[in-house]
C-alpha positions in Angstrom: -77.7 -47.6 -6.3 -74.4 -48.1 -7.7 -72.7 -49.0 -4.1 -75.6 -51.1 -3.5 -75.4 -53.3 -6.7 -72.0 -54.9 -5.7 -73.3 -56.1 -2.4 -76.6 -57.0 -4.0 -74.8 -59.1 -6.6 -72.5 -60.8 -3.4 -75.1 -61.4 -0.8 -77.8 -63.6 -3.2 -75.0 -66.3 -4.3 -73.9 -66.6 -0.1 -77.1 -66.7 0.5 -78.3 -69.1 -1.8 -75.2 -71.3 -0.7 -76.2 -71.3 2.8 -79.8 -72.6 1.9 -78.2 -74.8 -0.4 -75.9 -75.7 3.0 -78.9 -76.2 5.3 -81.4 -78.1 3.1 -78.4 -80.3 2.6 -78.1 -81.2 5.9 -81.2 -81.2 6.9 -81.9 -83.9 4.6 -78.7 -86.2 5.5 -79.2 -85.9 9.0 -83.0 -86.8 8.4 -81.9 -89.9 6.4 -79.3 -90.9 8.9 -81.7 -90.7 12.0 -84.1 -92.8 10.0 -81.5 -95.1 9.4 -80.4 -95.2 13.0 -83.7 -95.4 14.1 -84.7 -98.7 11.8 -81.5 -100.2 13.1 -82.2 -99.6 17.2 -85.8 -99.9 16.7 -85.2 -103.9 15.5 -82.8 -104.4 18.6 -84.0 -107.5 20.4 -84.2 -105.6 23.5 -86.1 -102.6 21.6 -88.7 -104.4 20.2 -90.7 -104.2 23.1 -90.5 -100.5 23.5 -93.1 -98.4 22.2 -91.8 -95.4 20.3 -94.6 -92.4 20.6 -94.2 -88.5 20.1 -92.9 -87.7 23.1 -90.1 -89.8 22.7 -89.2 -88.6 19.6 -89.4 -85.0 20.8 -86.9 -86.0 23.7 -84.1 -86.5 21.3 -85.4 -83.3 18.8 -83.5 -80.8 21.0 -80.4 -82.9 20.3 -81.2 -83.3 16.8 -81.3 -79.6 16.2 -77.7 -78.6 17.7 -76.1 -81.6 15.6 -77.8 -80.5 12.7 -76.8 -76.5 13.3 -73.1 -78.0 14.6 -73.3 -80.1 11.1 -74.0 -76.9 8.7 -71.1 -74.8 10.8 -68.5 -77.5 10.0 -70.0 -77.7 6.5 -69.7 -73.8 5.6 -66.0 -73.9 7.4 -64.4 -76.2 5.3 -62.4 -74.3 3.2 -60.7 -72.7 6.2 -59.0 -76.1 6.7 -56.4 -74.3 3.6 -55.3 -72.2 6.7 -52.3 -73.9 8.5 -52.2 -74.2 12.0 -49.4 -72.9 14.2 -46.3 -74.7 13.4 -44.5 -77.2 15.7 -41.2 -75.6 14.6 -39.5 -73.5 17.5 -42.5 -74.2 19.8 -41.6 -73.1 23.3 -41.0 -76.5 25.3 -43.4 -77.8 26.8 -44.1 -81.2 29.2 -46.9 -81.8 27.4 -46.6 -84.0 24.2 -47.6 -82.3 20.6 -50.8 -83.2 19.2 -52.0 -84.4 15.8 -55.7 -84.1 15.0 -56.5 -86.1 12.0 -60.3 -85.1 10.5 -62.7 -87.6 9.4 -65.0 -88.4 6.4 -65.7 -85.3 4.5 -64.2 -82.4 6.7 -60.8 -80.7 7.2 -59.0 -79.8 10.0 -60.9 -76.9 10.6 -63.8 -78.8 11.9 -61.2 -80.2 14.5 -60.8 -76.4 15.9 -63.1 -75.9 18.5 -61.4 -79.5 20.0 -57.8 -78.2 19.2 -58.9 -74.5 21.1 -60.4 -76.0 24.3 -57.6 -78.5 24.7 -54.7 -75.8 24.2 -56.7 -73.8 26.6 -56.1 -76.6 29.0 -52.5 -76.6 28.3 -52.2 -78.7 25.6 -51.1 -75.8 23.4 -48.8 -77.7 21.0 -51.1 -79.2 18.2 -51.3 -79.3 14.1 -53.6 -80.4 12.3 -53.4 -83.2 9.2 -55.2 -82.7 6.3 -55.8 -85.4 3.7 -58.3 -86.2 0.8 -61.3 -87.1 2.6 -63.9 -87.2 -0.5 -63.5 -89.9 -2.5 -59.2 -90.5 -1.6 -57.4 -93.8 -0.8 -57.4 -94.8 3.5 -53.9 -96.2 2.8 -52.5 -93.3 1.0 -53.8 -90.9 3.8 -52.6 -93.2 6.4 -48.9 -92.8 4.9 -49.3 -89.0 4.6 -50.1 -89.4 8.1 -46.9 -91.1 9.2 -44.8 -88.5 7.7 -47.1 -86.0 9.6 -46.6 -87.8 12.9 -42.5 -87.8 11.7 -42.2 -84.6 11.1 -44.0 -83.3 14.5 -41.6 -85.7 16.4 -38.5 -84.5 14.9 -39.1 -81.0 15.3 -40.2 -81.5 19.1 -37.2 -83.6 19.9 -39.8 -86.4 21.3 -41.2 -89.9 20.8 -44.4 -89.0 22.2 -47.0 -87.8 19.7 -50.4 -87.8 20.5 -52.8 -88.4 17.8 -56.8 -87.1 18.4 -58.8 -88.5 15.4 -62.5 -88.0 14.1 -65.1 -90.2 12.5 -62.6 -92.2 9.6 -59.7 -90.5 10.8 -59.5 -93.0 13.7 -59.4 -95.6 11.3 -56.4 -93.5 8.8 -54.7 -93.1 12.4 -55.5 -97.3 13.2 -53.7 -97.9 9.3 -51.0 -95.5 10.2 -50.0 -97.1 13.2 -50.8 -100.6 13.1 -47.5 -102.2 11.7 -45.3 -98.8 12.9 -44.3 -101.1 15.9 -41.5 -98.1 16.7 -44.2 -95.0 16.4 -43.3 -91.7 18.6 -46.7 -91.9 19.8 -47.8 -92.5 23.0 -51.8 -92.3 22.9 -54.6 -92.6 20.3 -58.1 -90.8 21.0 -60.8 -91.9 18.4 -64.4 -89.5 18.7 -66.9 -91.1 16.9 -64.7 -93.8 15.0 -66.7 -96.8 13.2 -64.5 -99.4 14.7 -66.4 -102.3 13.7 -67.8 -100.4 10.3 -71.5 -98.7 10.2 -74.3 -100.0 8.3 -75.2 -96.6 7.2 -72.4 -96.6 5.0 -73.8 -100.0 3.3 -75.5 -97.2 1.3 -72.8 -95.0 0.4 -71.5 -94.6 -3.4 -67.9 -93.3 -2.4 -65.4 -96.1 -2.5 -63.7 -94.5 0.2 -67.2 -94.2 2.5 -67.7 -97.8 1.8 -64.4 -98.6 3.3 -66.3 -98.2 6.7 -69.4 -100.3 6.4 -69.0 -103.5 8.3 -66.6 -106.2 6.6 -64.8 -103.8 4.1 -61.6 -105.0 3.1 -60.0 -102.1 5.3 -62.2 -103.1 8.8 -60.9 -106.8 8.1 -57.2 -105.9 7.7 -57.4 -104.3 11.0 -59.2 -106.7 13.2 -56.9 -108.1 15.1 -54.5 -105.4 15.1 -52.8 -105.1 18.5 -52.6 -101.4 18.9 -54.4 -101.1 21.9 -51.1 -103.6 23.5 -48.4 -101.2 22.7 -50.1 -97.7 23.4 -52.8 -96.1 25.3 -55.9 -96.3 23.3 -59.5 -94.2 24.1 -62.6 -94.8 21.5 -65.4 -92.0 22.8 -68.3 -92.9 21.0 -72.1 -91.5 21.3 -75.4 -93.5 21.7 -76.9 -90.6 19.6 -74.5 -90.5 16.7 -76.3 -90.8 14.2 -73.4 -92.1 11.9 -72.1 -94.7 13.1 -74.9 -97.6 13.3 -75.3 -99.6 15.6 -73.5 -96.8 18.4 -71.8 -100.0 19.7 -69.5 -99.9 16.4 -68.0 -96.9 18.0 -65.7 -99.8 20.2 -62.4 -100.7 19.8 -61.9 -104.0 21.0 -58.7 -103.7 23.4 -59.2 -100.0 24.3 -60.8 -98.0 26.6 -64.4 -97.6 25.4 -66.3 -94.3 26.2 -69.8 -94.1 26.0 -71.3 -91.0 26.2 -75.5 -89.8 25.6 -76.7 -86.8 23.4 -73.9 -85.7 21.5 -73.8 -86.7 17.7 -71.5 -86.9 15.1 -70.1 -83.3 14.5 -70.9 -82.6 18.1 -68.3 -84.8 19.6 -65.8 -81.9 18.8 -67.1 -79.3 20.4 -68.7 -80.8 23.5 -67.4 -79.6 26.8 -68.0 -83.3 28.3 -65.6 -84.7 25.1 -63.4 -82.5 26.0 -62.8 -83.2 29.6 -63.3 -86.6 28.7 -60.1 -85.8 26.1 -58.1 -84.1 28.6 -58.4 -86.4 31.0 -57.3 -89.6 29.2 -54.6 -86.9 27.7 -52.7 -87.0 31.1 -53.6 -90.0 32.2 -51.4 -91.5 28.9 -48.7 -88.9 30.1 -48.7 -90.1 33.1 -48.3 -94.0 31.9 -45.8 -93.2 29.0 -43.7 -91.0 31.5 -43.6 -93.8 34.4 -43.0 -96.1 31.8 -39.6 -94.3 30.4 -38.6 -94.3 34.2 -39.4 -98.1 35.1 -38.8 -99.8 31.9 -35.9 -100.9 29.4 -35.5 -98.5 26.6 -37.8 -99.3 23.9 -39.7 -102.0 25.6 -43.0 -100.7 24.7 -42.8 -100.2 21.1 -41.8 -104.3 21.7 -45.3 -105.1 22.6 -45.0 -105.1 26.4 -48.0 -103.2 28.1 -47.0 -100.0 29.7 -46.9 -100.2 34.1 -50.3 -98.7 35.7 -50.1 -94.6 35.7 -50.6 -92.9 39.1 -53.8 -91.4 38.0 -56.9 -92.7 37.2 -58.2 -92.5 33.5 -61.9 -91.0 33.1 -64.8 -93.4 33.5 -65.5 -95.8 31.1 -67.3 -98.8 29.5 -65.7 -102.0 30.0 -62.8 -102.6 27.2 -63.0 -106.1 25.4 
């Protein structure tokens, strides 16, 4: 009885956190759905459509692993306190170092399973940037995120960085680089970034969570930022993510829009489709930034001059405005 009452006394507060965990979720992603739904639902090319039972039950399946995916990523958060290998004395490598840069509420733990798959496909070299994601400043965390992107840099000995953001971290990553006109970065991936803001977060009480409902003062600085015309840029958004509403927010005007079906929110980071989806654009913006060191004047990039055609072909896509 006495060896027993320790474990007792640790197991009912874990467990009552992981209910606490679950309903949590549950309930958000419930809300969020709903929300999503209203909005597609009062599409004009929706209205039309009746909505019945087996519909809904079509997308269930989905719903369950993003909610499961969602309470994971929840429960692992404190993990993002662990660092990840560090860039200095890295074995070289022809592959540039990448900086994954969480979104709205997470840590860079929730980047992992992205960050394992892609340094199983070579792309070993990678760190992760943690900033205040509850309730912090997007302009404060985009300047913590230029000395991140420094300090890679300068301990590879390159000027290409590649930065992989989630959710608002694409936005933080947008900040970051918009007026760095001579950034070592040669791509920008964005999974499941409100580029043109998400109604859902019309509702939201967090200053910083407002920041990315359409119109913020944040979305309007960075409209007619001309990112996309001095590096490679990839927005992969989801028709089922639940977050960001309407899906069609998920485009960056200038980039290379991704649309891809059933994957939500969280899932975009562990999805073998993202993945390849990542890894392919990943060498396809190799392949550009290295044939444009070759071809062009030193520096002409970062001038605003758009990098010569690669030799490969980047992975399908929607059309880029």
């Amino acid at each position: 009885m006495l060896l027993q009452l320790p474990q007792t006394m640790l197991v009912a507060p874990v467990w009552n956190l992981v209910t606490l965990v679950v309903a949590a979720v549950v309930v958000a992603q419930l809300v969020c759905f709903l929300v999503a739904l209203y909005e597609m639902m009062n599409l004009p090319e929706m209205r039309r459509v009746a909505l019945g039972p087996r519909a809904l039950a079509g997308v269930f399946p989905d719903l369950v692993l993003e909610t499961l995916g969602t309470v994971v990523a929840v429960l692992t958060l404190p993990l993002g306190a662990v660092p990840w290998r560090r860039v200095a004395g890295a074995a070289p490598s022809p592959r540039p170092p990448l900086v994954f840069v969480p979104g709205y509420g997470m840590t860079r733990a929730c980047l992992w399973p992205l960050r394992h798959r892609l340094a199983a496909a070579g792309w070993a070299n990678a760190v992760g940037y943690n900033y205040r994601t509850l309730r912090g400043d997007l302009e404060i965390a985009a300047r913590g995120l230029r000395a991140a992107i420094e300090d890679v840099a300068t301990a590879c000995g390159t000027s290409h960085v590649v930065v992989i953001a989630h959710g608002m971290g694409g936005l933080v990553a947008r900040l970051c680089l918009r007026d760095w006109i001579d950034a070592p970065v040669c791509a920008l991936v964005t999974l499941g970034t409100p580029h043109r803001g998400s109604k859902l977060y019309a509702l939201a009480l967090d200053p910083m969570a407002r920041e990315m409902r359409p119109e913020s003062a944040v979305l309007d600085a960075l409209a007619d930022d001309e990112l996309p015309r001095r590096l490679d840029v990839t927005a992969i958004y989801s028709s089922f993510d639940v977050t960001v509403v309407p899906s069609s927010a998920g485009q960056y005007p200038g980039a290379s829009n991704i649309e891809i079906e059933g994957v939500g929110h969280v899932g975009l980071l562990w999805s073998p489709r993202v993945v390849e989806l990542v890894r392919e654009n990943l060498e396809f913006a190799l392949a550009t930034a290295s044939r444009a060191d070759m071809s062009a004047p030193e520096g002409a990039r970062r001038e605003g001059q758009a990098a010569p055609s690669a030799p490969t072909q980047r992975a399908t896509s929607s059309s880029s405005e």
